[in-house]
MILUM-284028 format. One record per atom (N, C-alpha, C): residue number from 1; y, x, z; atom name. Coordinates in pm, 1 decimal, decimal comma, always signed. Layout:
<atoms>
ATOM   vexgu         c2         c1         c3   tido
ATOM     NUM          Y          X          Z     CA
...
</atoms>
This chain:
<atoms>
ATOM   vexgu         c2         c1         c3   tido
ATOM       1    -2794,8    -1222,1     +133,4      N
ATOM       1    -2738,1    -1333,9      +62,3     CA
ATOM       1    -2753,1    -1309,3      -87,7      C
ATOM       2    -2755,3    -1413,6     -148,9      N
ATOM       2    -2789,8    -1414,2     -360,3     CA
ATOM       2    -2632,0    -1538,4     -347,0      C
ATOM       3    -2632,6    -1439,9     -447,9      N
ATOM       3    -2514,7    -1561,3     -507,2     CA
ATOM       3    -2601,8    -1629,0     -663,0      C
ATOM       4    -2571,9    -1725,7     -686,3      N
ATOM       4    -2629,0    -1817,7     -838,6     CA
ATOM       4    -2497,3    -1852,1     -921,4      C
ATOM       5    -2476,2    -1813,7    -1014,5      N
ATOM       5    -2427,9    -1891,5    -1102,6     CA
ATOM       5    -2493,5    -2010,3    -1211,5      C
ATOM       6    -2432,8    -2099,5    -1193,5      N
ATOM       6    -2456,4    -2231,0    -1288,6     CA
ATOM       6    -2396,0    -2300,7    -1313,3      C
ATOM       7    -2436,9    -2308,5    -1465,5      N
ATOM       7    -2303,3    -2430,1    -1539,1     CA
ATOM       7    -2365,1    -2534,8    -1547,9      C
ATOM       8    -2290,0    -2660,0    -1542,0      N
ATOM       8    -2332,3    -2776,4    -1568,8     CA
ATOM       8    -2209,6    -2835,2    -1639,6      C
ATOM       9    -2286,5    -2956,2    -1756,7      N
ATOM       9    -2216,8    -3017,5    -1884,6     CA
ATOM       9    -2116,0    -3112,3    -1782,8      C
ATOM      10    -2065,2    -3115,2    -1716,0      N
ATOM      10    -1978,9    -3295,0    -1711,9     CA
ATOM      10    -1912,0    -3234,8    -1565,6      C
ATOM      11    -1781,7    -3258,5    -1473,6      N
ATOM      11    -1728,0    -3255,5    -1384,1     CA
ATOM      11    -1845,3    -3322,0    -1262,3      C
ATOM      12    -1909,2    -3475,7    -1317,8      N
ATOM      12    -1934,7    -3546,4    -1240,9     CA
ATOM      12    -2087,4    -3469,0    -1176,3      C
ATOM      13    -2146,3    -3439,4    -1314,0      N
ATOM      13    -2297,3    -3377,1    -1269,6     CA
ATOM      13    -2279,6    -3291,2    -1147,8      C
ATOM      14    -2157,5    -3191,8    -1199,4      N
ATOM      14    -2129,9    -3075,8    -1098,1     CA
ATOM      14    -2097,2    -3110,8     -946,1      C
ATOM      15    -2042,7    -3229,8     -955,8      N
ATOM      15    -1990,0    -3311,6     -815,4     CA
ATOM      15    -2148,0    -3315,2     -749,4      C
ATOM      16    -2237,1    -3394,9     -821,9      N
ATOM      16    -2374,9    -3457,5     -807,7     CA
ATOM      16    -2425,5    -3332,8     -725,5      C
ATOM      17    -2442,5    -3163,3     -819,2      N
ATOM      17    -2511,2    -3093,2     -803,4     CA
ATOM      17    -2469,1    -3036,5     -642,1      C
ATOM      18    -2338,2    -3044,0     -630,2      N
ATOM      18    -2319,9    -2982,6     -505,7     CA
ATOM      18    -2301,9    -3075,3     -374,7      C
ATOM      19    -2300,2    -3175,5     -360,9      N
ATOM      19    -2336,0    -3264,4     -307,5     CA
ATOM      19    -2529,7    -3199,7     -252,5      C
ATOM      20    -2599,8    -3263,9     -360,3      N
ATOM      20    -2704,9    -3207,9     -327,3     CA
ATOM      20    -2760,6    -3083,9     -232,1      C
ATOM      21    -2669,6    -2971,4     -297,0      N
ATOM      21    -2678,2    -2789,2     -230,7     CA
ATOM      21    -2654,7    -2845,1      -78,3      C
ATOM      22    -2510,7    -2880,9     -101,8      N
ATOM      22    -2495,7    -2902,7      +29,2     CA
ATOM      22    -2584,6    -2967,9     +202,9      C
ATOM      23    -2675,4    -3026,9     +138,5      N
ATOM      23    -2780,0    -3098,6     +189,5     CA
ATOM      23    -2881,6    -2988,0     +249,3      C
ATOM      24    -2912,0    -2881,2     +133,6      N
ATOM      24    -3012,7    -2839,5     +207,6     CA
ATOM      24    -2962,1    -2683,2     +318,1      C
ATOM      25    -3063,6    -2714,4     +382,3      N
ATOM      25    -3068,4    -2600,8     +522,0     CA
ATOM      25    -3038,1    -2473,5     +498,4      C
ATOM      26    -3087,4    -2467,3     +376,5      N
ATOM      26    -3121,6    -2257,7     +358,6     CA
ATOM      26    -2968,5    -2281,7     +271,1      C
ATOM      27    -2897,9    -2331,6     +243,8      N
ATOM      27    -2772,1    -2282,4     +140,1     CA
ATOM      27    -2672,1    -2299,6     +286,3      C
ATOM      28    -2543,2    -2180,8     +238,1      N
ATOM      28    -2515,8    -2105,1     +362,6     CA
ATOM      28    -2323,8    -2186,0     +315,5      C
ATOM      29    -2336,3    -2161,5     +161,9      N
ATOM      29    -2208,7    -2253,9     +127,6     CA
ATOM      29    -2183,9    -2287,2      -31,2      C
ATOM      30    -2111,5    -2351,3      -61,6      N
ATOM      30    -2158,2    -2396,5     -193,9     CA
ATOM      30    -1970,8    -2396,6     -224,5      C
ATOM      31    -1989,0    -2336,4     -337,1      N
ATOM      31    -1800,5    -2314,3     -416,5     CA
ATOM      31    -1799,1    -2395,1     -586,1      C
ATOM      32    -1697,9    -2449,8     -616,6      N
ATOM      32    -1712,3    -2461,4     -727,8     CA
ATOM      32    -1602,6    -2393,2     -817,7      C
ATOM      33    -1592,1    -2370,5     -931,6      N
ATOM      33    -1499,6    -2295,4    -1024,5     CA
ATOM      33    -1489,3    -2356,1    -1142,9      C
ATOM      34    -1371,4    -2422,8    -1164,9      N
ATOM      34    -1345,6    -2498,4    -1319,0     CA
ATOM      34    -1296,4    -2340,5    -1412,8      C
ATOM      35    -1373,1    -2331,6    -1526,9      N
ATOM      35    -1294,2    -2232,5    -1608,9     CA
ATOM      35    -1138,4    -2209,6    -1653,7      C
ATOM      36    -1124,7    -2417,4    -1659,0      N
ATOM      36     -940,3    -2442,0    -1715,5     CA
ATOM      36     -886,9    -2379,7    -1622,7      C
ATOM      37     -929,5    -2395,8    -1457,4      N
ATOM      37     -800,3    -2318,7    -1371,8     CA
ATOM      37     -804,3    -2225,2    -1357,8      C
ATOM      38     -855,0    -2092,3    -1467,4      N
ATOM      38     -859,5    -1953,1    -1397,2     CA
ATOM      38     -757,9    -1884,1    -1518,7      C
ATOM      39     -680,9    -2009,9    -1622,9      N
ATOM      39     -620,6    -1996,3    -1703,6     CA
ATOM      39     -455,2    -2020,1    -1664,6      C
ATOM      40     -436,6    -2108,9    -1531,3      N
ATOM      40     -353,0    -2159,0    -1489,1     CA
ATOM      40     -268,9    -2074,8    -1404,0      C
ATOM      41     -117,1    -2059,9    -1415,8      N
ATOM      41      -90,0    -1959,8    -1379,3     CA
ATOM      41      +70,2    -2020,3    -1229,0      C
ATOM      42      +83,2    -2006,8    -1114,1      N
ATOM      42     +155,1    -2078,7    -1039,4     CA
ATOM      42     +304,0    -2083,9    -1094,2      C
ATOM      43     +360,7    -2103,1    -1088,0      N
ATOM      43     +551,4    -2124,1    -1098,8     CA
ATOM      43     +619,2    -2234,6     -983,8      C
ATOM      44     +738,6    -2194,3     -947,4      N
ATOM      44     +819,5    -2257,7     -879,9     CA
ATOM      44     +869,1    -2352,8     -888,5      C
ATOM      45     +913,7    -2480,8     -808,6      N
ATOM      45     +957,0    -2609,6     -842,8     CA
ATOM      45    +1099,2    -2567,3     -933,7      C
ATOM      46    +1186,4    -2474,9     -867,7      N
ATOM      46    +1250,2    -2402,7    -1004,2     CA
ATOM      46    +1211,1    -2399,3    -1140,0      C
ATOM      47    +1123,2    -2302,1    -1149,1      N
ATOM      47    +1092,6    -2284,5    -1297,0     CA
ATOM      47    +1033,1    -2424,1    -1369,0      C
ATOM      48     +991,7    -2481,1    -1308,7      N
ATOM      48     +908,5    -2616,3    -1356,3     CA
ATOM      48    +1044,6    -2693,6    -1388,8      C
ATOM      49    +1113,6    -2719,9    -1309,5      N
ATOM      49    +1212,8    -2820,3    -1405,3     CA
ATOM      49    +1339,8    -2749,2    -1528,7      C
ATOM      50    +1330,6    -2586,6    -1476,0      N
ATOM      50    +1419,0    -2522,5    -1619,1     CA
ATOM      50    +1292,2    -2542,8    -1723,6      C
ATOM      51    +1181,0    -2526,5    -1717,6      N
ATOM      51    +1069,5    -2571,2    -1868,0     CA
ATOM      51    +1101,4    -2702,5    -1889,7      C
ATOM      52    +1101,3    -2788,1    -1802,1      N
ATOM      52    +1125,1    -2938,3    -1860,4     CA
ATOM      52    +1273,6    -2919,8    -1900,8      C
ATOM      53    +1340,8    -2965,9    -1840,9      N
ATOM      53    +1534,3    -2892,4    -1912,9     CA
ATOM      53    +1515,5    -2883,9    -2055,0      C
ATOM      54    +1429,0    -2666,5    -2045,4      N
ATOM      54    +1475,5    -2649,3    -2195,3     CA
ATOM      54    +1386,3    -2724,5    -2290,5      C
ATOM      55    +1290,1    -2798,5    -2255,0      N
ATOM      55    +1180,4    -2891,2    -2338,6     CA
ATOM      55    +1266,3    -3011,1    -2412,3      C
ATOM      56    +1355,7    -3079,5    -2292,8      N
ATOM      56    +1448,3    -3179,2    -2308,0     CA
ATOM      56    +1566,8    -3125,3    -2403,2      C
ATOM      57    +1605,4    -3038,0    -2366,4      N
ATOM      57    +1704,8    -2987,2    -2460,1     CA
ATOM      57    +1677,3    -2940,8    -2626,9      C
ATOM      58    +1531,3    -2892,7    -2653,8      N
ATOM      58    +1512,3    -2868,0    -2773,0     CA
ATOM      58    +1460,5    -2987,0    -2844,4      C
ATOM      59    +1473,2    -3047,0    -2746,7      N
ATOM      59    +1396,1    -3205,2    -2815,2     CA
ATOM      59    +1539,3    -3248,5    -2871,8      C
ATOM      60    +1633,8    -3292,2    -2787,6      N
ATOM      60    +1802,6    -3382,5    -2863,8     CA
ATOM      60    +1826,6    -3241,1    -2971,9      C
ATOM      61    +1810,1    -3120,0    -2986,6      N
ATOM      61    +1849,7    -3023,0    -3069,2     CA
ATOM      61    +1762,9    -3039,9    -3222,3      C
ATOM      62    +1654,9    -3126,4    -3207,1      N
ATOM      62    +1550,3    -3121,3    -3286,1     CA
ATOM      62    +1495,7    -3031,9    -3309,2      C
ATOM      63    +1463,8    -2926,5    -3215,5      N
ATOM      63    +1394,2    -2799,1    -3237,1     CA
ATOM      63    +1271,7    -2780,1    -3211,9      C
ATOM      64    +1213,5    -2937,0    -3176,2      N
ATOM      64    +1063,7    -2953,9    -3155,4     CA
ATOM      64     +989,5    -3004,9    -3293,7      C
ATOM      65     +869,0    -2954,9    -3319,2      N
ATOM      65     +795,0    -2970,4    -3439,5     CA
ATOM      65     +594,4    -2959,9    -3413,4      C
ATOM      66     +586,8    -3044,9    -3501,7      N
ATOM      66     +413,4    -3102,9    -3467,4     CA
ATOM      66     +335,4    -3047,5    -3500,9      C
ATOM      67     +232,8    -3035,7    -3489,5      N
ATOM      67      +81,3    -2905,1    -3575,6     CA
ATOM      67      +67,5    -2964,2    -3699,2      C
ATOM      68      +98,8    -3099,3    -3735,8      N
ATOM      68      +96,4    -3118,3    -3900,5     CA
ATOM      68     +199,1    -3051,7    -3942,5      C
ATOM      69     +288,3    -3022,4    -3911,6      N
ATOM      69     +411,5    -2993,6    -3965,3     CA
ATOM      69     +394,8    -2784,0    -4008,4      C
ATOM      70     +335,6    -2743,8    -3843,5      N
ATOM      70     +311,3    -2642,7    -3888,7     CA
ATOM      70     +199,8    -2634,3    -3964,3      C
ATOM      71      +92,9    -2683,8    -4003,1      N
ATOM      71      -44,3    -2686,5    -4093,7     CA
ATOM      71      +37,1    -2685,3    -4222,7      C
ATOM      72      +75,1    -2792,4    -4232,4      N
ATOM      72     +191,6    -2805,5    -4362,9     CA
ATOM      72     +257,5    -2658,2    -4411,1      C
ATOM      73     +319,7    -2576,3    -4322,2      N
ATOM      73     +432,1    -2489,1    -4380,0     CA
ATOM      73     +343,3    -2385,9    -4374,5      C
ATOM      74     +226,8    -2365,2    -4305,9      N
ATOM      74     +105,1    -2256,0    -4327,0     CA
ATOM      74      +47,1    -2286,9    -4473,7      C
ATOM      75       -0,6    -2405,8    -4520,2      N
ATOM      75      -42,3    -2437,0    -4635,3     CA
ATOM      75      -11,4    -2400,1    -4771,0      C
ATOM      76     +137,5    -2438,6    -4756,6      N
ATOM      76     +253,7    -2329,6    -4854,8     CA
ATOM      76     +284,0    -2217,5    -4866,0      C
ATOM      77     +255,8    -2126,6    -4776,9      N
ATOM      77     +229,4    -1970,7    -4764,1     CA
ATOM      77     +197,9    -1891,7    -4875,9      C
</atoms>
């Protein structure tokens, strides 16, 4: 067995390309791998709504702030 790696520009091409693999005789199985999800890390329906919570909570606290805001206070440095 050879394994291939190949990238392709667009989700859809990649759909296209393996579609295709899949077709022919001599390919034994065909996988795909997005880079974003090897960044993605699991959590619990728990933890998922204490992040939203404390998200909600620093928001009425006003403890949330924008990338202009930090560009801004980097600028003044």
């Amino acid at each position: 067995m050879v394994n291939i790696k190949v990238e392709v520009d667009s989700y859809e091409n990649a759909e296209n390309l393996i579609k295709t693999l899949k077709q022919m005789a001599y390919v034994t199985s065909v996988e795909m791998e997005d880079e974003d999800d090897k960044n993605l890390k699991p959590m619990s329906a728990t933890d998922f709504y204490k992040r939203i919570n404390a998200a909600n909570l620093a928001q009425k606290e006003n403890r949330l702030f924008s990338q202009q805001a930090v560009k801004t206070e980097v600028a003044s440095w």
